[in-house]
N, C-alpha and C positions, 0 to 999 in steps of 0.2 A: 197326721197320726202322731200321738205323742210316742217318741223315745222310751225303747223299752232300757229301763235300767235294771244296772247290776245285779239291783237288790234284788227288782224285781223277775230275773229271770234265774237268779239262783231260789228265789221263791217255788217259783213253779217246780223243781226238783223235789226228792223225798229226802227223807233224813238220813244221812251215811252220807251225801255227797263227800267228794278225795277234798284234802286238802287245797286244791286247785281251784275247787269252787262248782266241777263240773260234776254231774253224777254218770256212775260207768250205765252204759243202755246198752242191753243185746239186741241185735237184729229181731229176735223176736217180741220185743215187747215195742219200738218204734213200729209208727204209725203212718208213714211216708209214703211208701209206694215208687221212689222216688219222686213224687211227683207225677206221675205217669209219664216220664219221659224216659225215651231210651239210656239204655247206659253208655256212656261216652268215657274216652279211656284220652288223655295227654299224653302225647307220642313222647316229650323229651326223654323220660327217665329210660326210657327206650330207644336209646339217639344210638348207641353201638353196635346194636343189629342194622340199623340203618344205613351207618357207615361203611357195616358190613357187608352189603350189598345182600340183605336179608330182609328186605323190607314185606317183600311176598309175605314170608315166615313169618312174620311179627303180625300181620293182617290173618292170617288165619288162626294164630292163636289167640289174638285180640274174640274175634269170631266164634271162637269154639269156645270160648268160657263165657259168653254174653255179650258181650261188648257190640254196641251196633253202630257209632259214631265215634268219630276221632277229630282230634285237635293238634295239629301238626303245628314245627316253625318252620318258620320262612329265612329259608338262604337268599340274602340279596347280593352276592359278590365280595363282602366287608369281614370284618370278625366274626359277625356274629352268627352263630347255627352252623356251622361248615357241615358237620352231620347230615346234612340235610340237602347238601349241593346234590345230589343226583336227584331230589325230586324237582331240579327245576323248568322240566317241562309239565307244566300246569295240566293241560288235557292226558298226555300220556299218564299222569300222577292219576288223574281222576277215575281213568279207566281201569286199572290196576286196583284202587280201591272199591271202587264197584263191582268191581268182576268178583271180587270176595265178597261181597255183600255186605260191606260197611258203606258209609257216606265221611266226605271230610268235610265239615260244618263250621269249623275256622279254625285262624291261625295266629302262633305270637311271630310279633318281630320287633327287633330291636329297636326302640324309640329312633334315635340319630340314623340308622340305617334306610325305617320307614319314610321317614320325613325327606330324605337326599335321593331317594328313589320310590317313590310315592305313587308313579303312571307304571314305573315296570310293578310294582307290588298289587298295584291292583290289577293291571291286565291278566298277573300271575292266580290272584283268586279268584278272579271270573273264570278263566279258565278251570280251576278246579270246582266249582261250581257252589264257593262256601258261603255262607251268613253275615260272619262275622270277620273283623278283622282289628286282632286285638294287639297291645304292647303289655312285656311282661311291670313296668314301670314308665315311668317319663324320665327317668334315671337311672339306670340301674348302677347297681354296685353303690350307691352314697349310701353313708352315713350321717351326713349332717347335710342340712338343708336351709334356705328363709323360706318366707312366707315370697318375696319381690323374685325367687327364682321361680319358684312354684307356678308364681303367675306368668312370669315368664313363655315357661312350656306348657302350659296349660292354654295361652293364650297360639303356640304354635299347633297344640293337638287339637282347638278347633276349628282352626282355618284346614289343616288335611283332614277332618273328619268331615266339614263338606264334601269335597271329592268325593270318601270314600262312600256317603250315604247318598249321594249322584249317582254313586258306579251301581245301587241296588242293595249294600252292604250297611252294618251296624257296624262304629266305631267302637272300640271299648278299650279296658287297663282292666288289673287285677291290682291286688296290694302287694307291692314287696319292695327294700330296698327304700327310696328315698322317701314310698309315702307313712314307712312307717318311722320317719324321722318324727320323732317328740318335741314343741316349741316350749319355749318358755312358759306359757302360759299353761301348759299338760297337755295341751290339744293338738292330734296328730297332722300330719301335713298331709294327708291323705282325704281328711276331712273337707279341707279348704278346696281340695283338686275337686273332689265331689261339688262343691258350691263354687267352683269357677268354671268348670265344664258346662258346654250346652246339652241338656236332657234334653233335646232333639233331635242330637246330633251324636252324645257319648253316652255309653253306659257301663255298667262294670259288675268284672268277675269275683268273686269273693273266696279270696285263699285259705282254707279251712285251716292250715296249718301255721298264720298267723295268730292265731288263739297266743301262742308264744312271744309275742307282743302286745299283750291285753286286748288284742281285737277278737270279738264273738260274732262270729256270723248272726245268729237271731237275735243282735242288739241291734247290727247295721242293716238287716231287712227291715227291722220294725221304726230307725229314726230313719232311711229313705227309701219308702217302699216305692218308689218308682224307679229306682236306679240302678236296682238290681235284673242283669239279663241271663247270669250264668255263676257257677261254681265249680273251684278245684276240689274234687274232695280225697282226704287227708283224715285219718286219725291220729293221736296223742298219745303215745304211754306216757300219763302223768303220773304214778305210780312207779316210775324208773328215775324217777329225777332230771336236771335239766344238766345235757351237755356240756362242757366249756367249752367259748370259742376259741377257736383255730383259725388267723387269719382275716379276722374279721368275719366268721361262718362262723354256722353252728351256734349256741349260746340257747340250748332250749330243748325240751321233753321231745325224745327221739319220736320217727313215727312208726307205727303198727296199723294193722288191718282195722278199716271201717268194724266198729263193734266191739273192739277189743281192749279199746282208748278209755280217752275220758269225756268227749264230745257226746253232749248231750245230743244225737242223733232225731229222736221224736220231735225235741224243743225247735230244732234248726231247720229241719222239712216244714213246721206247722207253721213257722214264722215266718218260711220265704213261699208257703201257701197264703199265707194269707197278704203278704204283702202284692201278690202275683208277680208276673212278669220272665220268671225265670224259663230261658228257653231251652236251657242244656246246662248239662254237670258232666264233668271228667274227672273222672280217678287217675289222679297225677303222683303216681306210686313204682316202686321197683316192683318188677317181672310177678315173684313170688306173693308180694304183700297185693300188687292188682288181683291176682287170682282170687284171695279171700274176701277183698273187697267187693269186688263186683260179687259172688257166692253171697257176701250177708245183705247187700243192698236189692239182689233178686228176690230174697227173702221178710225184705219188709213187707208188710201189711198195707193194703190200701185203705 
């Protein structure tokens, strides 16, 4: 399938698009349905109820505003996810969310964590009974990158995505952090991860709120309509201006409620409809801004 470009997907919008390029779309005039798939919700932005031995709490209210699937991380022992250390008995974890009437369908974990404990991490997701099992990057935190490191971990995330599609499970990544390091050439490193990964083995999540990096989810469904299995979703206030960073954070159009933004919402459903594949989307939002989300994504049209 050829690459949908720029032009052409700011074509498809009406005239008024924001200056951003995106035109604002209300829930009610997108055409998605999400897909017909359930609404799925990212546990992290919600890691402090968790901590707080509130996790019950957070499942029912997950539940009571729509939400039917969750995407939790995975504590391995290490830095990363501490939040999360009490869910580490896998079956107790799974019953707990069943018993509320959600499912947990997969999980992030730490690239360097996953890889150095790779049999406890899957025995951990069998046991919860999930799909997928993804890394938030192959690096996190960088800024700068080559192309000879890229290949590097890429060449380690397909040797453990074996395992992982052995143990019954889909490998995958989302964008953030070092694949949206930019080479010399314009072309993103994240790019290359996608053409050095095995599509039999990895596939990947698409972080709505990288738009802030020149990435557009309906440009990356339409150049690898096979790669795509899953989405963060995230809206934009492009109309508030972009951030300064902090720290190496931050640097971009804060986020607000699915609807309210400036993601072409109809363009982005019709593009990762047509490319297929996509097996689940999570609303990867604070407490308040999920409520409106998941409210206007219930409210698309199929």
């Amino acid at each position: 399938m050829d690459p949908m470009t720029r032009r052409a997907f700011l074509g498809k919008t009406a005239a008024g698009a924001t200056a951003a390029g995106l035109m604002l779309t209300s829930p009610a005039t997108a055409s998605a349905s999400p897909l017909g798939l359930p609404i799925g919700s990212q546990t992290y932005p919600h890691r402090a109820m968790i901590a707080e031995g509130k996790f019950v709490d957070l499942l029912k209210q997950l539940k009571s505003i729509g939400v039917d699937e969750i995407e939790l991380c995975g504590y391995l022992g290490g830095a990363g996810y501490p939040e999360f250390k009490s869910l580490a008995d896998g079956k107790a974890t799974r019953k707990i969310v069943e018993d509320n009437g959600l499912k947990a369908v997969s999980c992030h974990f730490l690239f360097p964590e996953l890889r150095d404990n790779l049999a406890m991490a899957i025995a951990w997701s069998k046991d919860l009974g999930l799909e997928q099992m993804m890394v938030p990057t192959v690096k996190s935190g960088a800024t700068t990158g080559t192309l000879e490191e890229a290949k590097m971990l890429t060449d380690q995330f397909n040797k453990m995505a074996v395992d992982i599609n052995k143990a019954g499970m889909r490998a995958g990544s989302h964008n953030e952090a070092f694949d949206l390091v930019k080479l010399p050439d314009g072309t993103f490193i994240y790019d290359h991860i996608i053409a050095m990964t095995d599509p039999k083995l990895i596939g990947f999540q698409f972080q709505m709120s990288t738009y802030n990096s020149g990435m557009i989810a309906a440009e990356y469904f339409a150049r690898y309509p096979t790669r795509f299995f899953s989405m963060h979703v995230q809206d934009l206030d492009i109309k508030a201006g972009r951030t300064p960073v902090v720290n190496g954070r931050g640097g971009g159009y804060p986020q607000t409620p699915v609807g309210k933004g400036g993601l072409d919402w109809a363009a982005t459903f019709a593009a990762a409809r047509k490319a297929g594949g996509i097996k689940n989307y999570f609303v990867e939002q604070a407490m308040p801004m999920t409520i409106e989300s998941v409210a206007a994504l219930k409210a698309m049209k199929a």
